[in-house]
N, C-alpha and C positions, 0 to 999 in steps of 0.2 A: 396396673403393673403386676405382673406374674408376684406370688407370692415367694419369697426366696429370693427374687432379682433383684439387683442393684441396678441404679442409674448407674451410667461408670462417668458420668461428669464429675466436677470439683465443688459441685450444691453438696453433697455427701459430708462433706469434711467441714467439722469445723474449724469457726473462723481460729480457736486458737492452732490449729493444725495447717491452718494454710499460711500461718503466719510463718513457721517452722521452716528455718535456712535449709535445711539436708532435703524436706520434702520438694520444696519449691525449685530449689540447686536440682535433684536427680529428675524431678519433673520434668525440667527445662531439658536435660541434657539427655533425656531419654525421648525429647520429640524433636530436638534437632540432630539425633543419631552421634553424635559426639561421644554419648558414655561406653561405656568397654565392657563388655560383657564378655563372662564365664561359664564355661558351660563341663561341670564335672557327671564324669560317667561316657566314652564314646563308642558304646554300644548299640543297640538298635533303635534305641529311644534319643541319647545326646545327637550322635554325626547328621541323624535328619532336624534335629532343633538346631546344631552349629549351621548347616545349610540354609535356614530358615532363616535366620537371626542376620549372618552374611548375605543376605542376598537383600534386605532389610536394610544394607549399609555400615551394621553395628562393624568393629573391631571386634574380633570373638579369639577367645584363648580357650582351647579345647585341655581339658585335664584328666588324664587316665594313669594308675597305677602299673597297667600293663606296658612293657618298654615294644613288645611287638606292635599292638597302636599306634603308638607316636612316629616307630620308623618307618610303617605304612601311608601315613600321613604327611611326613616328610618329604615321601619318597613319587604320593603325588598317584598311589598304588590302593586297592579296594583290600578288607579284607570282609566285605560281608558281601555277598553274592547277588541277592537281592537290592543291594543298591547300584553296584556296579560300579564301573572306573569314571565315571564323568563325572560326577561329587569331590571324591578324594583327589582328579586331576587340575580339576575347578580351584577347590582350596591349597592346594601346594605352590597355585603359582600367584597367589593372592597374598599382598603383602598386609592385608586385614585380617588373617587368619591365622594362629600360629600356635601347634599342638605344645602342650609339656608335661613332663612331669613331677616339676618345681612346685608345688604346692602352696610355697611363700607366696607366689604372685597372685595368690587369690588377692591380695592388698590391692593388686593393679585392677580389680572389676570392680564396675559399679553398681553391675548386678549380677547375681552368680544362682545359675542352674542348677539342680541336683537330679540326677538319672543314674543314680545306682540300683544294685540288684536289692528287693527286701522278699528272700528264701524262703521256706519256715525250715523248723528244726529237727530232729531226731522225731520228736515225739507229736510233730506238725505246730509247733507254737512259732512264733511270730519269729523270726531273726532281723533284729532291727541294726546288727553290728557296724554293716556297710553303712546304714543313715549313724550312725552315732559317730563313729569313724569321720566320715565327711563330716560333720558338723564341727567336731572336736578342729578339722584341718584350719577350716572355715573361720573359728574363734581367734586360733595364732594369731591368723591376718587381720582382723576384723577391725573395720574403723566408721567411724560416722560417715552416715550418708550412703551406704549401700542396703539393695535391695536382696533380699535370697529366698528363693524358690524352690519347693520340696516338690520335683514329681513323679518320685518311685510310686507306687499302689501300696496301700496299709492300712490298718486302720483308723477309727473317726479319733482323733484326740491325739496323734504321735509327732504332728507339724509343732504344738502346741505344746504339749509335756513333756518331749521326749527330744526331739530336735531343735526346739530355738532353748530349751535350759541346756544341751549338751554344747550349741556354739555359745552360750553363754560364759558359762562355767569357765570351760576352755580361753576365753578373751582375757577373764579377771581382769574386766571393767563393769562399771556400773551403767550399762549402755542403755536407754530409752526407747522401748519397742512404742514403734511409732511415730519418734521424734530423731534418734537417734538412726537408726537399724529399722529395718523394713524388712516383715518374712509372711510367705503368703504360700498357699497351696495349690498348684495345677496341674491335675491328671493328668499321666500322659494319655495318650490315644491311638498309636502305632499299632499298622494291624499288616508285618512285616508280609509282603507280597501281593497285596492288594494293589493293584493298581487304579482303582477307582478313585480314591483318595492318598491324599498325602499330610504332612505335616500342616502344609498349608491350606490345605480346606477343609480340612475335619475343627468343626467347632473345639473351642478352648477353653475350658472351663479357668476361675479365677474363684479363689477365697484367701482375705487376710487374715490374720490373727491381729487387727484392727483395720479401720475403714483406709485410713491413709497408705497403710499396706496393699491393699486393695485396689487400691487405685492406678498407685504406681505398677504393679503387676498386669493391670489392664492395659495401660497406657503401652509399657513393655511388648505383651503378646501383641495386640493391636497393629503394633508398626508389622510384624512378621506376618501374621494369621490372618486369614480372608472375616472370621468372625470369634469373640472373645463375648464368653457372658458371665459377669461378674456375680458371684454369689455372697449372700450375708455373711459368709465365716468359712475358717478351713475345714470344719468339721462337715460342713453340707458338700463342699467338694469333696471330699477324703470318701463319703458316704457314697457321694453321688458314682462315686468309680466301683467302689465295691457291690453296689445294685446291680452296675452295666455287669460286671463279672459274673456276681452271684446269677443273673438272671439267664445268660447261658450255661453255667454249670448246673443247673437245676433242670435245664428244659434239656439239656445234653444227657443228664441222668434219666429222665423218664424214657427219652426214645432208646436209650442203651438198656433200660428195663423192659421196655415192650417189643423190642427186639428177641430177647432172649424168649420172654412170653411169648411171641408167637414166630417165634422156631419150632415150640412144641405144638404149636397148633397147627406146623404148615403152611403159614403164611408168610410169604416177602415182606420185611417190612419199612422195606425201599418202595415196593409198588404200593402201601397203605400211605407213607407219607407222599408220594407224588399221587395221590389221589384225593387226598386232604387237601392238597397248597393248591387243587383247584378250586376254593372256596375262596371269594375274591374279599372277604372281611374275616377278621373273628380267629384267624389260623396265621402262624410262622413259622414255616418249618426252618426245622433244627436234626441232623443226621448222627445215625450211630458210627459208632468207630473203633477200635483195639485200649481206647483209655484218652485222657486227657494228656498233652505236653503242654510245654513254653511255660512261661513263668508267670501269666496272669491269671489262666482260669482254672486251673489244678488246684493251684497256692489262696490266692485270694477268699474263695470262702474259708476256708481254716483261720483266717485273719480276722474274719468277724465272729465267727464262733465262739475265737478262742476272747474275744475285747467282749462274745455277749456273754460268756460263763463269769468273767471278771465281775460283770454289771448284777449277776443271779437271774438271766433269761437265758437259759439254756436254747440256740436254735436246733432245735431235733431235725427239722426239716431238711436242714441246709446239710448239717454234718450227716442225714439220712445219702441226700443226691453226694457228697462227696465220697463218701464208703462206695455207692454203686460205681462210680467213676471209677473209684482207685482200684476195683476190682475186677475191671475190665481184661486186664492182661489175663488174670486167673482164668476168665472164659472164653479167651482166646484159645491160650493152651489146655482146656479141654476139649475145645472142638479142633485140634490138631491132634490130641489124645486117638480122638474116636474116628478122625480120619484115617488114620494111617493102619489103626486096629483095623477097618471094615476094607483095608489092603490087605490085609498078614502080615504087617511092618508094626514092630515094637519102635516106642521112641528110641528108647536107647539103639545108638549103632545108628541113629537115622543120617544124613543127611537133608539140613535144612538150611533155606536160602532166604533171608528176611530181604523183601523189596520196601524199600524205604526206611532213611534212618533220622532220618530230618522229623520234628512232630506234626509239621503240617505242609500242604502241596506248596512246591516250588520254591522252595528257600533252603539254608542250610543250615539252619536254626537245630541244635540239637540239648536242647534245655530241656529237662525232665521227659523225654521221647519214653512214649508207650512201649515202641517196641525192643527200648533194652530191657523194659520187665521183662517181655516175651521173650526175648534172648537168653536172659538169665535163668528165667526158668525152664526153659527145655535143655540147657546146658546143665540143669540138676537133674533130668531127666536121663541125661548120656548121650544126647545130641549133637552133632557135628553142626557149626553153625557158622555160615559166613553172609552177607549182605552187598545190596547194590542198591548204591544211590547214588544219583548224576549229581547230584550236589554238595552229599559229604564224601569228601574224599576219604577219611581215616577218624575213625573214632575213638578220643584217648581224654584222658581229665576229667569223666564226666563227675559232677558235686557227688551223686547219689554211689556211683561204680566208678571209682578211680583205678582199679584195676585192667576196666578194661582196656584193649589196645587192638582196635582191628582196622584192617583197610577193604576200601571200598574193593567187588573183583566187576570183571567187564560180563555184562549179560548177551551170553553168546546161547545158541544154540545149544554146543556142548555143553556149558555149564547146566541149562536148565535141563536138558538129559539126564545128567549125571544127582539131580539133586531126588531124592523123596518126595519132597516136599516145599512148594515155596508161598511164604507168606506174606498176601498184601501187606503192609498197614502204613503205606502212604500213598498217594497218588498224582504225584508230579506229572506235568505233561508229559514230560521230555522221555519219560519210561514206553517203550514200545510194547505196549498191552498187548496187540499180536503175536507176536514171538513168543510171549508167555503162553496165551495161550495154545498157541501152535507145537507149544517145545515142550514144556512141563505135562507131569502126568497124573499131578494133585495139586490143586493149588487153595488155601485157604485164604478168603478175598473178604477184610474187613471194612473196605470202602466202595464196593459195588463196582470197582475200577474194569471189571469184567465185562460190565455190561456194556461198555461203551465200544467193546471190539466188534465190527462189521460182518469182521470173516469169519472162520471157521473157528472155532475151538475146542482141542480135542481132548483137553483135561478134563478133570473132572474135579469143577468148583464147588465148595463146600462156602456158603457164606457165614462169616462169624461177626 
């Protein structure tokens, strides 16, 4: 047996744990689909776990703080793009399924989900308020014999110190982890617009903060998820998430470093990496870009950093690749600098067209997006600046710029005429790369999205 892995049979437990009414009662009732599951947070992460879960057979109670959620979901109507209206139409006519924002009726699940946001801060430290928050709701209700699930991204030790004392505390009862109350940790895995996989066939990581926890949380994913592997503890999941992150934000930083590097040397380093990943062992490419978005691979190393300074192991490495990341926008806007200079166009007074506002292709996902750096800073610069994205329509509330407020304009002709300057830094299908290039008369292209145009183009691309 892999080292780390649990059997997820009931030889694990012992015999005074299988003896235990609450474990044996939620055991039962979580393999005959009877018990009621919870699933708070219905964001990117919960609405595809509540789809999971319902289709599974469970009773699911969806719970969001937001009141626009629930009346989309009432209503039987999408509000994320990427999943589309057959989910949300699915669950509004299902009398198994039922959004709220009554927080009390956490008392009515038997097992309850956690998929909130965990940020970091001003200063990049952990913001655990949204899990403390939840936990705290979670304690009001809390009664023997429920299961609860932490699977925001965080770090190793927060299921454990920070989340089951915070529903704790909150219950003021003397509740029996294990015997009583069951709390376990399962990454989530959402890799919004992929359609390769889904909720249900991306393996499921499982860790208890005991064996019996564990169990039942296997048993749980199991019914929903095509594969579930249960690991020795919450600390080995919690870790095992922050690897997957850290290990693309590291290898995202080198090609974003050696990128820059051989700009001065001349070289493509799109035609270097498509010439590596023909090496059929030993190589994975990974592509440069205008900076990290979304809320796992930006954020997440900072969350180990900041649990390894705690510990006295400084990772230099890791906060080395996340400086290079976070300062991608900065090299953006100097290779927009030096574009417009080698026109006779000063920023200031420019007009610039930012394509793409979404952080990644094909969704409208606008969670810590590279290019409202870019945005912001050429608008310190004295830049005129508007944006086209077929998928955000209007951009306002962001965490980082809550000032901003702009809306999407239509990519005409005329527009791209009329701009300076327009800058890739997404690459959605649905964007007609031709027209850019046929219409614009500089364009700085941080995803290569140029190269894929057949026809003609009469700009002149600057890749950053």
């Amino acid at each position: 047996m892999p080292r780390g892995i649990l059997t997820t049979g009931n030889n694990i437990i012992s015999e005074s744990t299988q003896n235990a009414n609450h474990f044996e009662e939620l055991r039962l009732r979580l393999e005959d689909r009877s018990a009621v599951c919870g699933v708070v947070g219905l964001g990117y992460v919960g609405l595809p776990l509540v789809g999971a879960l319902h289709d599974a057979s469970f009773k699911v109670l969806g719970f969001d703080v937001d009141p626009a959620k629930i009346a989309h979901l009432e209503a039987g109507t999408s509000y994320l793009s990427h999943i589309g209206e057959e989910l949300p139409r699915h669950l509004a006519g299902s009398a198994q399924f039922e959004p709220t924002s009554d927080f009390s009726r956490l008392a009515e699940c038997d097992a309850i989900l956690v998929c909130v946001p965990t940020p970091v801060g001003e200063h990049r430290e952990p913001d655990l308020s949204y899990v403390t928050a939840t936990g705290k709701e979670i304690g009001k209700a809390l009664r023997p014999g429920q299961l609860i699930v932490l699977e925001s991204t965080t770090y190793p030790g927060t299921t454990r110190d920070v989340f089951w004392p915070a529903i704790l505390a909150s219950s003021g009862k003397a509740y029996s982890l294990g015997d009583d109350i069951f709390v376990a940790f399962s990454p989530e895995r959402e890799d919004p617009g992929r359609a390769s996989h889904n909720t249900k066939t991306i393996p499921k990581l499982v860790g208890g903060l005991d064996e019996a926890s564990t169990v039942l949380a296997t048993a749980l994913y199991s019914t929903a998820v095509e594969e579930v592997v249960a690991v020795k503890s919450a600390e080995i999941a919690e870790a095992a998430k922050i690897l997957e992150n850290v290990f693309r934000a590291v290898n995202i930083a080198m090609v974003n470093e050696l990128k820059m590097l051989f700009d001065q040397m001349g070289i493509d380093i799109w035609e270097v990496i498509e010439a590596a990943a023909t090496k059929p062992f030993g190589f994975m490419p990974f592509f440069p870009g205008p900076g990290l978005g979304g809320h796992c691979i930006p954020i997440d190393p900072f969350y180990l950093a900041w649990k390894a300074r705690e510990v006295g192991l400084p990772t230099r490495f890791i906060e080395l690749a996340g400086e290079i990341n976070h300062n991608m926008p900065e090299y953006v806007v100097q290779r927009c600098v030096l574009a417009l200079n080698r026109q006779a166009k000063s920023v200031k007074g420019s007009r610039v067209l930012i394509v793409g506002m979404a952080y990644k292709p094909n969704i409208d996902d606008t969670r810590e997006p590279p290019s409202v750096e870019i945005l912001k800073q050429l608008e310190s610069l004295g830049a005129s600046i508007e944006y086209h994205d077929p998928h955000v329509a209007s951009v306002s509330n962001l965490r980082k710029h809550p000032e901003i407020l702009l809306h999407s304009v239509d990519l005409t002709a005329e527009t791209l005429k009329a701009m300076d300057l327009v800058i890739i830094a997404t690459d959605h299908d649905a964007i007609d790369w031709e027209l850019i290039g046929r219409c614009a008369s500089l364009i700085v292209d941080t995803r290569n999205a140029m190269a894929r145009v057949d026809g003609p183009v009469s700009a002149t691309v600057i890749k950053a």
